[in-house]
C-alpha positions, 0 to 999 in steps of 0.5 A: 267525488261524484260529480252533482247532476244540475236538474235542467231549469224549470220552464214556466208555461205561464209567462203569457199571462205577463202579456195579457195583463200588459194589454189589458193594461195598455187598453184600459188607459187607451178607453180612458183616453177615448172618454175623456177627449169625447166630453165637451166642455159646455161653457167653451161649447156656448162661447165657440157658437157665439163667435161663429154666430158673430163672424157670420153676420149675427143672423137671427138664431136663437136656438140650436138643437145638438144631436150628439149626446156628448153635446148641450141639447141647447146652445144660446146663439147671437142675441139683440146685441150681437145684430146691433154690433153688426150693425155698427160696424156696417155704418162704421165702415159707409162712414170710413168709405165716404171718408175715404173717397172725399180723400181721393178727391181732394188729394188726386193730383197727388194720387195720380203723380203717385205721392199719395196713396188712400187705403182703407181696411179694417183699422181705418183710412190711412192717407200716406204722403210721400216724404219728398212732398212735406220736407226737404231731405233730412229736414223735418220742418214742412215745406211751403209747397207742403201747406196746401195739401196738409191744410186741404185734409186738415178741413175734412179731418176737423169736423170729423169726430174719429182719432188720428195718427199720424206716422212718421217713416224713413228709409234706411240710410243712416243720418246724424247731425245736430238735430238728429242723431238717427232716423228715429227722431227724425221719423218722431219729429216730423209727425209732430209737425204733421200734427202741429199743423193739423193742430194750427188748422182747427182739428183737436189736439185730442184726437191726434197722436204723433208716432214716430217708427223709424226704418222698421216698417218699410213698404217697398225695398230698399235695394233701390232709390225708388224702394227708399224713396217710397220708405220716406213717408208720412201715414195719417190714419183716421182710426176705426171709432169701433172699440176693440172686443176684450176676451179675458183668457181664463185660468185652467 
């Protein structure tokens, strides 16, 4: 039987078309791509402006021209009510500063002995007296020595109108005994005698809160005696009167 001759595969001289389509492809979605990050979503735009305006002191500018196409020919910056806002917040702040240095003053011996601490930021005044001023050790009832400087910042408290917190904090060392099976009530309830005394003292009882937080928020290390004894602390912080802004999260 004679032997079939296989004809050699024929070669096909277009397989570079296959490429081409393939780039023409790739750059078509990479234009599309391009175009669609280089619209800008005007109703983000106007909100992005305000809140820079807002952070920068809320200075009186109206308009903004926008170069760009791509971009809103006007944008609306801070109004009126964005400079009261700021206003307020400046009075706020003289308010809380004050407040802040009669503190200081009433309290300084105990400052300078390094009991007390006064610091102010932006969420109020917070007076932290050292737990070893207010109670014996692993007591939450307040000591004859405690009445003076608690009754001394109960009178500039009382007629002042902003809220206070008062926290308790402890190092920690376990404790567990009758009263107290750990250092969360422990922390709770010697706030509240904080504020049973503040209470006793003409401030009202409204505008007070006891917070009790256990060893969770520890300023110092409690590597060492003088870490844990700076951790056992009573903070009353006479809040900001500012309200806090809400931003409502839209949907996509």
């Amino acid at each position: 039987m004679a032997r079939k001759k296989y004809e050699a595969e024929h070669e096909n001289h277009e397989r570079w078309l296959i490429s081409y389509a393939d780039f023409i492809t790739l750059l078509f979605a990479f234009f599309v791509v391009m175009y669609a990050i280089s619209v800008v979503n005007e109703g983000k735009y106007k909100v992005f402006s305000v809140s820079l305006g807002d952070a920068f002191g809320g200075k009186d500018q109206k308009t903004a021209s926008v170069a760009s196409s791509n971009v809103p020919q006007l944008i609306v910056l801070p109004d009126p009510l964005i400079k009261r806002r700021a206003e307020a917040m400046r009075s706020e702040k003289e308010r809380l500063t004050n407040l802040a240095q009669k503190l200081t003053s009433t309290l300084a011996p105990l400052v300078r002995e390094g009991k007390v601490r006064v610091t102010q930021n932006s969420r109020g005044v917070s007076v932290e007296i050292n737990a070893s001023v207010l109670f014996d050790p692993g007591d939450a009832t307040l000591t004859p020595e405690s009445d003076q400087a608690l009754r001394a910042l109960a009178v500039l408290l009382k007629d002042d109108p902003h809220a206070v917190q008062v926290e308790g904090h402890t190092d920690p060392t376990p404790i567990r005994n009758a009263l107290f099976p750990s250092n969360w009530e422990l922390s709770a309830v010697r706030a509240s005698s904080v504020v049973r005394l503040f209470i006793d003292s003409g401030v009202a009882p409204e505008r007070l809160t006891a917070v009790g937080h256990g060893a969770n928020i520890a300023v110092a290390s409690n590597d060492t005696p003088e870490g844990r004894a700076r951790n056992r602390r009573v903070a009353v912080t006479i809040l900001s009167a500012l309200p806090d802004t809400t931003t409502e999260i839209p949907t996509r």
